[in-house]
NUMILO-48265 format. One record per residue (C-alpha): x, y negated, z negated. Coordinates in steps of 0.02 Angstrom, whole numbers, padded with zeros to 5 digits, always signed. Layout:
// residues N
XYZ;...
This chain:
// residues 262
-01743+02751+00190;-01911+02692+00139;-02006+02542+00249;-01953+02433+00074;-01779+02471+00077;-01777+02444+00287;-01853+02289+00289;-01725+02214+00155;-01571+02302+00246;-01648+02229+00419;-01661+02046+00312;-01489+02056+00268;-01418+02075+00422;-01502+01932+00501;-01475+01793+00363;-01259+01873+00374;-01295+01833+00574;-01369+01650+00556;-01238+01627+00415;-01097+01667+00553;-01134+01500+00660;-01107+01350+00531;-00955+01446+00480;-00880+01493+00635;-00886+01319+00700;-00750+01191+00644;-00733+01068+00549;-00722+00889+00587;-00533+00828+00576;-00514+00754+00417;-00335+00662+00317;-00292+00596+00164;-00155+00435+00189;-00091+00369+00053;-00034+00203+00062;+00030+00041-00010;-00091-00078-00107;-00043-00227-00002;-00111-00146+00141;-00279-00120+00077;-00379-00250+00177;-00282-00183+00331;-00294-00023+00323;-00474+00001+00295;-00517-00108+00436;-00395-00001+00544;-00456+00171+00469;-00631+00136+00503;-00616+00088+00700;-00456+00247+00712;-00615+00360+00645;-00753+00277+00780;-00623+00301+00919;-00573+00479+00867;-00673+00565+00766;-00560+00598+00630;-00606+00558+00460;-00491+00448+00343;-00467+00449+00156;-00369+00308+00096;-00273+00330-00078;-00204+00143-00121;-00074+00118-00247;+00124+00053-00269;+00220+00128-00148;+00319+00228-00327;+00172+00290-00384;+00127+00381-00222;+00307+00428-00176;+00295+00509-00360;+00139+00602-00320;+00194+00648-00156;+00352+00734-00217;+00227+00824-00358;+00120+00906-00231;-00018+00763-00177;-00121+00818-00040;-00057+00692+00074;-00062+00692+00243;+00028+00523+00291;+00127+00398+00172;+00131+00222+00230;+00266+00129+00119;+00282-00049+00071;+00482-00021+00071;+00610+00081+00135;+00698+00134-00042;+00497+00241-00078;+00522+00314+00093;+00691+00363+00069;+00637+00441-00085;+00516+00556-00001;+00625+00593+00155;+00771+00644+00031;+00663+00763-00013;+00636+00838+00124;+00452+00805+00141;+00431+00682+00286;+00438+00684+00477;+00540+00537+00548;+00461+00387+00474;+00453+00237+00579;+00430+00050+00550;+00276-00032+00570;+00276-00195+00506;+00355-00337+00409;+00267-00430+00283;+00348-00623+00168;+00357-00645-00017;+00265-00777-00092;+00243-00885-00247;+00072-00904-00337;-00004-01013-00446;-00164-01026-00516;-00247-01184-00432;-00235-01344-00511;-00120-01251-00647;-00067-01398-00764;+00098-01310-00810;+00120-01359-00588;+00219-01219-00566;+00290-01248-00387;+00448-01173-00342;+00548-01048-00413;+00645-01125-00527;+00501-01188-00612;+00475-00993-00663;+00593-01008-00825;+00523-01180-00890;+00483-01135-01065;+00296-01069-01112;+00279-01023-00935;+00197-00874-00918;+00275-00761-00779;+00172-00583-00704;+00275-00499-00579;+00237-00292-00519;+00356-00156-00616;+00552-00156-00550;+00509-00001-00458;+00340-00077-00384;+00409-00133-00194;+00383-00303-00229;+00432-00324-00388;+00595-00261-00321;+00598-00381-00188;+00561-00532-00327;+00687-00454-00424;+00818-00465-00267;+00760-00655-00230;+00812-00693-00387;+00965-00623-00387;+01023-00704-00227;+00969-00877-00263;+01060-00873-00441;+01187-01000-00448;+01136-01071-00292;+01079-01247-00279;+01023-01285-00459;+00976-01102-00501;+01075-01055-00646;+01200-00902-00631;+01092-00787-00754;+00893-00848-00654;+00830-00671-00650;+00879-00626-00826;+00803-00816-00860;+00640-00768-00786;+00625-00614-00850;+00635-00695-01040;+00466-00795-00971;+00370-00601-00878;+00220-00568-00975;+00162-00415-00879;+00235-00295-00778;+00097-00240-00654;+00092-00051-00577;+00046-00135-00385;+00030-00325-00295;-00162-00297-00323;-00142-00314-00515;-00037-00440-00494;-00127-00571-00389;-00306-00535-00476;-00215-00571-00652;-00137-00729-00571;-00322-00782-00477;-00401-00763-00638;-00286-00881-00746;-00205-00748-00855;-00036-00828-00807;+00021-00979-00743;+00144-00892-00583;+00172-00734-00488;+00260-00667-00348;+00170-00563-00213;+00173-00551-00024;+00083-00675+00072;-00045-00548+00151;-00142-00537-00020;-00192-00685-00019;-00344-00633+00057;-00486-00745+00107;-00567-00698-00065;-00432-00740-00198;-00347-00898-00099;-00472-01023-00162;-00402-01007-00329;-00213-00997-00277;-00083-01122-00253;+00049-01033-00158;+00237-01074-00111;+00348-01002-00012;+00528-00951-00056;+00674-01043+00018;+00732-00958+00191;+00856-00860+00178;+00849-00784+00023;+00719-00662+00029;+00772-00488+00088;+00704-00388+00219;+00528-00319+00199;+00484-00167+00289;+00351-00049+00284;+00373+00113+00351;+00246+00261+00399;+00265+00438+00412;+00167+00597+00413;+00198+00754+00293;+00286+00904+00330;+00148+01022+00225;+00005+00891+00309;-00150+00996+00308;-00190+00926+00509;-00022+00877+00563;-00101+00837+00744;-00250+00728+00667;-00118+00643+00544;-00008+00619+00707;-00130+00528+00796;-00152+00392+00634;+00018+00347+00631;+00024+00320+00831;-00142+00225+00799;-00050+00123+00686;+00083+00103+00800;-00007+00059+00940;-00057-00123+01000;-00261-00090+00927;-00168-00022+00776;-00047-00182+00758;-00208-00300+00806;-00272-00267+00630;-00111-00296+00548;-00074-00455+00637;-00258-00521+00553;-00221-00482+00405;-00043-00587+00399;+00085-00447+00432;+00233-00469+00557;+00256-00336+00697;+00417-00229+00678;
């Protein structure tokens, strides 16, 4: 071997040798949770001070709860699902996909209005007045379900008529894909009511809403439930978010943000 040849062999060997040491060392822990729109606000606050405290990195993927159950079941890279009902867990667990999901909080239902609307939509029944113009989130959207189930119960009931949902429904403009869509439509004045859960009415939208609450009683259980993936690709580092979440620090940012412990 000439001294050319040498000297490049010689070169080689070295830059393989300092290549060896970023490679060889790990990675920070890293996850992808993907999670309902209402908890937006929460969740990043929460993610951030879970990643200060441990080191693990978060990626948040917002959206309705069907959407990401849909994705999920399609192959998403998802590491943890955080639901805004049971029925999108279920869906997910059915399928075999999910590791004992768990409640962590509760969350209300909410009427809004645009503020000083002069149609003064203020309860529910004030939903099928004619030229009224109704957004509520897609059937399968968790709280356009839950809307959808409020209605149903208070129909017939004191001075609801027997047929309110289908009543309301006749006056639904839009059909939104998450609660996100649905109160920024409403705080911008492209309808006169919508239904959403009192947590987004965030600090930022609630000068232009008027909001009402829905007679006790008739709106059903709202649970949110969290679990991490059977395929996750750090089932350890996923692990530890949901017992973050769990935990009193966890709950502390939920509790700011409006929700109801479990």
């Amino acid at each position: 071997m000439n001294r050319s040849s040498f000297s490049l062999a010689i070169a080689g060997v070295l830059a393989l040798g300092l290549g060896a040491g970023p490679v060889a060392a790990q990675s920070p822990a890293k996850i992808n949770v993907f999670a309902a729109a209402s908890l937006t606000e929460a969740f990043n606050a929460a993610g951030a001070a879970f990643t200060k405290k441990t080191g693990i990195a978060v990626t948040f993927n917002f959206g309705g709860s069907d959407t990401l159950a849909t994705q999920i079941k399609q192959g998403a890279p998802a590491d943890v699902f955080a639901s805004a009902n049971l029925a999108q867990m279920k869906v997910v667990n059915d399928a075999g996909l999910v590791v004992a999901p768990k409640t962590f909080a509760k969350n209300r239902l909410v009427l809004v209005a645009p503020k000083g609307d002069a149609t003064k939509v203020m309860t529910p029944l004030d939903l099928i007045k004619p030229g009224v113009k109704v957004i509520l989130a897609a059937p399968t959207v968790p709280v356009g379900g839950y809307a959808r189930a409020t209605f149903a119960k208070m129909s017939g009931q004191n001075g609801y008529p027997a047929d309110f949902p289908a009543e309301v429904d006749k006056n639904v403009v839009s059909n939104e894909l998450d609660v996100k869509a649905v109160v920024t439509k409403i705080a911008l004045g492209e309808a006169d009511a919508g239904v959403v859960y009192s947590t987004d009415v965030t600090p930022t939208v609630a000068p232009k809403l008027d909001v009402y609450p829905f007679p006790t009683g008739v709106v059903p259980d709202i649970e949110y439930p969290i679990a991490v993936l059977k395929n996750a690709s750090d089932a350890k580092a996923a692990q530890a978010f949901v017992d973050y979440i769990l935990s009193p620090e966890g709950q502390s940012f939920l509790k700011a943000r409006g929700f109801i412990a479990p």
